[in-house]
Structure formats: structure tokens, C-alpha cells
N, CA, C and O atoms as a DFTB+ gen file, in Angstrom:
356 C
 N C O
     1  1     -26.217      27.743       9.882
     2  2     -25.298      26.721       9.405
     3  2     -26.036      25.893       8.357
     4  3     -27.086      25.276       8.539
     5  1     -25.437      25.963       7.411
     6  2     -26.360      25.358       6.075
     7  2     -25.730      23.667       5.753
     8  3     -24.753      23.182       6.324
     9  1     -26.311      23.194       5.033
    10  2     -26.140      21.853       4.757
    11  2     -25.082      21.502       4.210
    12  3     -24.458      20.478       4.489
    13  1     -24.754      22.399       3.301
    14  2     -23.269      22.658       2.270
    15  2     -22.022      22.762       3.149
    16  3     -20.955      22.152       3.093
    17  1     -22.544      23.880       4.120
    18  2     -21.267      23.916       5.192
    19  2     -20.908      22.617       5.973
    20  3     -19.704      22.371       6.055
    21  1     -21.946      21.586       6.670
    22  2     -21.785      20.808       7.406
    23  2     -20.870      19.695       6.161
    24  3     -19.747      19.293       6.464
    25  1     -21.377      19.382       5.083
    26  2     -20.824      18.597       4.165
    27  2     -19.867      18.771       4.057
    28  3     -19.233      17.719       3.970
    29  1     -18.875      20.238       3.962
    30  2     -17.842      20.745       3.463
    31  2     -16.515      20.426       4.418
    32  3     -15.375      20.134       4.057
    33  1     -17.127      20.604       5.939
    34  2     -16.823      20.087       6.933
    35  2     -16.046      18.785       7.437
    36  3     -14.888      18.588       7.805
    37  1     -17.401      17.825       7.267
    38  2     -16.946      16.067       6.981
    39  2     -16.377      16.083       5.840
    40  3     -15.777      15.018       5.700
    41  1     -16.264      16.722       4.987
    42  2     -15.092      15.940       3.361
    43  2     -13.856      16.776       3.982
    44  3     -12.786      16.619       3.394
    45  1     -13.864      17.383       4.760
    46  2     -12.187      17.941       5.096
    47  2     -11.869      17.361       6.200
    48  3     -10.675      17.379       6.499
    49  1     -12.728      16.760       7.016
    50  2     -12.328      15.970       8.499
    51  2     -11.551      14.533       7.705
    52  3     -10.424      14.094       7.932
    53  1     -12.434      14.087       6.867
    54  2     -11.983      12.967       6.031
    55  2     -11.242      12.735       5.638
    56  3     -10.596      11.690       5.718
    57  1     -10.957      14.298       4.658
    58  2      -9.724      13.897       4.111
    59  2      -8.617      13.718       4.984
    60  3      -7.887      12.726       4.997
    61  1      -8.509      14.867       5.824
    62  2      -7.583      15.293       6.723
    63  2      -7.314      13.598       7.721
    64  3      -6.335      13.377       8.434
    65  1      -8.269      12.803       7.521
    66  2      -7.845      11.563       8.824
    67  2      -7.195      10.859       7.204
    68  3      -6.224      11.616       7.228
    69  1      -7.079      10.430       6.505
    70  2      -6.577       9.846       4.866
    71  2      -5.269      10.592       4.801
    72  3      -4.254       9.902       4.706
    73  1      -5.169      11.669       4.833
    74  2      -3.899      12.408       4.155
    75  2      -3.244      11.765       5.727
    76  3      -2.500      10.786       5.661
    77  1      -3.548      12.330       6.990
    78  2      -2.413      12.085       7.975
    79  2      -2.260      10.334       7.696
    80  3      -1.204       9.775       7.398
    81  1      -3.485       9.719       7.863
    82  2      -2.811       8.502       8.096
    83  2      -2.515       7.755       7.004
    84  3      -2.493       6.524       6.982
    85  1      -2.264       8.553       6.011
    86  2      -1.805       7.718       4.731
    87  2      -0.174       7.471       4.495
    88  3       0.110       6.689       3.588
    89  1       0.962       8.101       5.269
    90  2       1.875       7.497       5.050
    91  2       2.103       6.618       6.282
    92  3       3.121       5.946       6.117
    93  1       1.572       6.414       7.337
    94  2       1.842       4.940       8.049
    95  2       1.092       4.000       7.571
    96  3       1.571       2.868       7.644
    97  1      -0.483       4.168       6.857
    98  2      -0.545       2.786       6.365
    99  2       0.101       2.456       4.614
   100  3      -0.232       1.489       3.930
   101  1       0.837       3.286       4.301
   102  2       1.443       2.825       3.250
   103  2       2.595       2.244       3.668
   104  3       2.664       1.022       3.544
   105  1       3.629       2.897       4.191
   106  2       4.599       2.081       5.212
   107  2       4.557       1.015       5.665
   108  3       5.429       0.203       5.356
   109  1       3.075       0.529       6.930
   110  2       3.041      -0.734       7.313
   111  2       2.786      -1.943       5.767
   112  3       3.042      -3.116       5.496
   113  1       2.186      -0.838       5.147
   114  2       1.440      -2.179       4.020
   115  2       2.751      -2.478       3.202
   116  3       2.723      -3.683       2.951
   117  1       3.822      -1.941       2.706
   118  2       4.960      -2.216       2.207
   119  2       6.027      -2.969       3.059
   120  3       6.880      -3.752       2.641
   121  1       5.852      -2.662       4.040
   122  2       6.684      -3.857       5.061
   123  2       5.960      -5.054       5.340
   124  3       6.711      -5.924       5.782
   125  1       4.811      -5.396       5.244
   126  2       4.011      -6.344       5.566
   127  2       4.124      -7.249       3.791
   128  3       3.982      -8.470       3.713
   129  1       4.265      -6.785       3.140
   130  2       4.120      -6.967       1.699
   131  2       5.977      -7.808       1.936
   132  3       6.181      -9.019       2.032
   133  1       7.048      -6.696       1.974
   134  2       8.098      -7.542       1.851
   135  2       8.283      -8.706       2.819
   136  3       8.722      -9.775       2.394
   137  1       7.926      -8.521       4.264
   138  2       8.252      -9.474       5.137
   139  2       7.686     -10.810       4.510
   140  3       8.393     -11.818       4.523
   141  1       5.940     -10.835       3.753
   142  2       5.449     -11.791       3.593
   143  2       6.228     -12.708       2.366
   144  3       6.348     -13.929       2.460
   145  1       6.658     -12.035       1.379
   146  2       7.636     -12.462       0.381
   147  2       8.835     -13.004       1.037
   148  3       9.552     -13.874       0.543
   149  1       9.002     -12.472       2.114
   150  2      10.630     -13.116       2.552
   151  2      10.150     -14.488       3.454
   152  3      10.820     -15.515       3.555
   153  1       9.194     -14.311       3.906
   154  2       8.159     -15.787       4.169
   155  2       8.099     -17.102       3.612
   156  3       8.415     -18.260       3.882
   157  1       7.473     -16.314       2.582
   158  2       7.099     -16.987       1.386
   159  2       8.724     -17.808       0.717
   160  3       8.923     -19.001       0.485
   161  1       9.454     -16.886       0.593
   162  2      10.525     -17.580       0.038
   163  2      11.175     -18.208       0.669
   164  3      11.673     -19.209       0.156
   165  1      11.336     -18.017       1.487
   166  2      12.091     -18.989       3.232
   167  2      11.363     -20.159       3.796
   168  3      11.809     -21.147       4.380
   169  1      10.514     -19.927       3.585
   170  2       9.262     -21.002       4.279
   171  2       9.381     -20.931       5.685
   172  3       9.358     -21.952       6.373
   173  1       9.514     -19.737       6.187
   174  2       9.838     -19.137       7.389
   175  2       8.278     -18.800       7.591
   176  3       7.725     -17.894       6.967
   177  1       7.467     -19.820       8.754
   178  2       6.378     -19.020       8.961
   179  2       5.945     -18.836      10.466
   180  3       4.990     -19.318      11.076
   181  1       7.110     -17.849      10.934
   182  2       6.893     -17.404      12.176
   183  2       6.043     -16.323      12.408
   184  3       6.310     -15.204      11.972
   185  1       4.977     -16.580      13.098
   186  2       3.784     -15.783      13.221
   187  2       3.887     -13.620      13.698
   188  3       3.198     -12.630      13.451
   189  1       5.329     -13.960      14.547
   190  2       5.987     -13.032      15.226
   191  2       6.543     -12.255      14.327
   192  3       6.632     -11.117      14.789
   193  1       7.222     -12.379      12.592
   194  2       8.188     -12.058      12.140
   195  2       7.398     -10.889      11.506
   196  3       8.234     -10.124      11.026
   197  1       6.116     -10.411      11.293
   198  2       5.820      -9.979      10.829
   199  2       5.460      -8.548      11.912
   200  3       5.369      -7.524      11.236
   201  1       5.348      -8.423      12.705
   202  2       5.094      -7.761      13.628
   203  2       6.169      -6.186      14.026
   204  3       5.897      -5.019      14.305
   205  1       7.351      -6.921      13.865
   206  2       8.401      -6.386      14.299
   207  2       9.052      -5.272      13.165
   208  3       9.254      -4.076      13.376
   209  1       9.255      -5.849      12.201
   210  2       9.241      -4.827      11.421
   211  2       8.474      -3.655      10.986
   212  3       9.048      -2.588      10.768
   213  1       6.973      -3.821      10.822
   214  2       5.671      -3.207      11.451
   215  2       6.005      -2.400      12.554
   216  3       6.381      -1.307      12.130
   217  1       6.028      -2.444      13.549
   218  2       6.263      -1.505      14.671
   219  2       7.310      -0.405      14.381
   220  3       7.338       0.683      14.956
   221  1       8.387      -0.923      13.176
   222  2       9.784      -0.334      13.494
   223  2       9.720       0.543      12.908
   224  3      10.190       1.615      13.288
   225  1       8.946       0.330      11.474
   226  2       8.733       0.965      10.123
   227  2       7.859       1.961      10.530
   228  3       8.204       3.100      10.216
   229  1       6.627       1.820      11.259
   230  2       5.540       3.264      11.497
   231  2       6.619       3.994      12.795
   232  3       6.718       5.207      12.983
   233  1       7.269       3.047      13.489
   234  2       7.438       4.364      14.409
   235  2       8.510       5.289      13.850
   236  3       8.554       6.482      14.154
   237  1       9.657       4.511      12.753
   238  2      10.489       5.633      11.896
   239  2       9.563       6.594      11.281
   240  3       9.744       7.782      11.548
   241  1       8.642       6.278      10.534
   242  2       7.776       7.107       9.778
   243  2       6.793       7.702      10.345
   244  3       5.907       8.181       9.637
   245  1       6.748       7.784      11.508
   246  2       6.241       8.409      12.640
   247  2       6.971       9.408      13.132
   248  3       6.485      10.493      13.453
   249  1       8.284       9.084      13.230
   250  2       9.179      10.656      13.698
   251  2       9.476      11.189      12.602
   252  3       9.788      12.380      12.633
   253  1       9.470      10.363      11.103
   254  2      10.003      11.432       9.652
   255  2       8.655      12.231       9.755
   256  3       8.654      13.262      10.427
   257  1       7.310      11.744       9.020
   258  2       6.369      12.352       9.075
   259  2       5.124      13.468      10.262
   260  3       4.153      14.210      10.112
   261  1       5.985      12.930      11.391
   262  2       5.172      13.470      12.478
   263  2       4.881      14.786      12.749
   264  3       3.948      15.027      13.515
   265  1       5.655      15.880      12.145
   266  2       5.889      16.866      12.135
   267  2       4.630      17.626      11.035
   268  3       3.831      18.504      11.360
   269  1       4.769      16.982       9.711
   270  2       4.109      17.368       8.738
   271  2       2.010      16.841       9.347
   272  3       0.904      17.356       9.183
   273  1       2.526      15.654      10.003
   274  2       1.008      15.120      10.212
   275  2       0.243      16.314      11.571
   276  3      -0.922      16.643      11.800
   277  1       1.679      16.710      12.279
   278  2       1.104      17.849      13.454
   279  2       0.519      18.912      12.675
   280  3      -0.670      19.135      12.904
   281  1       0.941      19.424      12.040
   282  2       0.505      20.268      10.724
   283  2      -0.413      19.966      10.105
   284  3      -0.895      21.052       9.781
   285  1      -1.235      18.930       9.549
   286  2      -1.894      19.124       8.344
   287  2      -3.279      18.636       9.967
   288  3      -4.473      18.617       9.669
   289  1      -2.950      18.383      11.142
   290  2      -4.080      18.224      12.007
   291  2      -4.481      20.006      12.699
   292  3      -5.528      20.538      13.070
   293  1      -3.326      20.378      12.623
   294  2      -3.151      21.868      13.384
   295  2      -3.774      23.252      12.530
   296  3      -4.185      24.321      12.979
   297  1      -3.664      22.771      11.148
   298  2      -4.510      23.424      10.063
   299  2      -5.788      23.241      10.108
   300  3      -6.490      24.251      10.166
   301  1      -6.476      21.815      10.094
   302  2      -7.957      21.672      10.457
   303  2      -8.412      21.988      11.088
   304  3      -9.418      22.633      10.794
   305  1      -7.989      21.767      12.712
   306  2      -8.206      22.490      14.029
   307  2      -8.589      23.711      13.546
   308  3      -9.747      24.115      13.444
   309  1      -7.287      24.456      13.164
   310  2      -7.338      26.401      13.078
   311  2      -9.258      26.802      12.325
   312  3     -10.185      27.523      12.694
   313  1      -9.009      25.783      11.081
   314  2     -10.214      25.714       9.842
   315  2     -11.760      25.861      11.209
   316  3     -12.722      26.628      11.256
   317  1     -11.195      24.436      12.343
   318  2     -12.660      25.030      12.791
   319  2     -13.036      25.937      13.886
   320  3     -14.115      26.441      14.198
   321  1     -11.873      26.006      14.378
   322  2     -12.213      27.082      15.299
   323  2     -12.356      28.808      14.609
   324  3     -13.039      29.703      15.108
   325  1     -11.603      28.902      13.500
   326  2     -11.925      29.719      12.801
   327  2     -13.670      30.103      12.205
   328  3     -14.198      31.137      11.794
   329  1     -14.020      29.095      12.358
   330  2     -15.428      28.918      11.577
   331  2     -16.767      28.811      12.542
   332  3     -17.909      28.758      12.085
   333  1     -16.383      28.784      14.203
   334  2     -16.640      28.645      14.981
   335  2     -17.922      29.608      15.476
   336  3     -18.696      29.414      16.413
   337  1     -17.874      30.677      14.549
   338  2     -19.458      31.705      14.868
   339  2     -20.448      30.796      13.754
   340  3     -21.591      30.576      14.156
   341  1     -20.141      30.349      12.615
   342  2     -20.701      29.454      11.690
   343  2     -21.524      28.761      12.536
   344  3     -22.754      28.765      12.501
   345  1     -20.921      28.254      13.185
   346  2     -22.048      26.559      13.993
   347  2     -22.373      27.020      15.456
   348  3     -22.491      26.265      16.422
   349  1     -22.513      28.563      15.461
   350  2     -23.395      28.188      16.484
   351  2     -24.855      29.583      16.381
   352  3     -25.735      29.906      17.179
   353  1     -24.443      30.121      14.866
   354  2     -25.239      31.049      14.447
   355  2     -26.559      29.802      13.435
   356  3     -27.531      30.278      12.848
């Protein structure tokens, strides 16, 4: 198992945790973004208000995307068990 391989390894574990969890934290960060504007403009500063929409927004985008994120984790998996005489030759 060479050095290149282990590297090649962590930049696909990496990516692979970025790509899955990149559309819930784009989601939360766009709902957190409008709620704070609707804050801001209301002078509504209930500590709670921000929360709720947050929860509502990842768990929708949790059942849209969940499917694709089982997938792009179920591909890596395959990547290492496939590779699996690699790391222990």
C-alpha cells in the first residue's frame, strides 16, 4: 500500500463527506440567512424562530436528497471494499 494510494483514499473520503453533506448545509445556511432577514426586518428576535425552520428545511432535503446521498456513500463503500487486497498486501 503506497503513499499515493492512502492519499487518494482521504481526498475521496473527503470529498465524499462535502458532496453528501453539501446540500443540507446549503439548505440550513439559506434558511438561516432568510429567517435572519425576516428578523431583522420585524425586529422579531425570538431566539426559537430560527430553529424551526432549520429542522424543517434539512429534514425535506433529507428525504429529496437522501436517496442520491445513499448513493454517493454506497459508491465509496463499494471503492473500498473493492480495494480491500490493496491495504492489507
Amino acid at each position: 500500500m503506497s503513499s499515493e494510494f492512502v492519499i487518494s483514499m482521504a481526498e475521496n473520503g473527503v470529498w465524499t463527506v462535502l458532496i453528501v453533506a453539501g446540500p443540507l448545509l446549503i439548505v440550513a445556511l439559506g434558511l438561516g440567512l432568510l429567517v435572519s432577514i425576516f428578523q431583522a426586518t420585524t425586529q422579531i428576535q425570538e431566539q426559537t424562530l430560527a430553529f424551526i425552520p432549520k429542522i424543517v428545511g434539512v429534514l425535506a432535503s433529507l428525504v429529496i436528497f437522501g436517496p442520491w446521498m445513499l448513493s454517493q456513500v454506497t459508491n465509496f463503500a463499494y471503492q473500498i471494499f473493492s480495494n480491500l487486497h490493496r491495504f492489507i498486501g
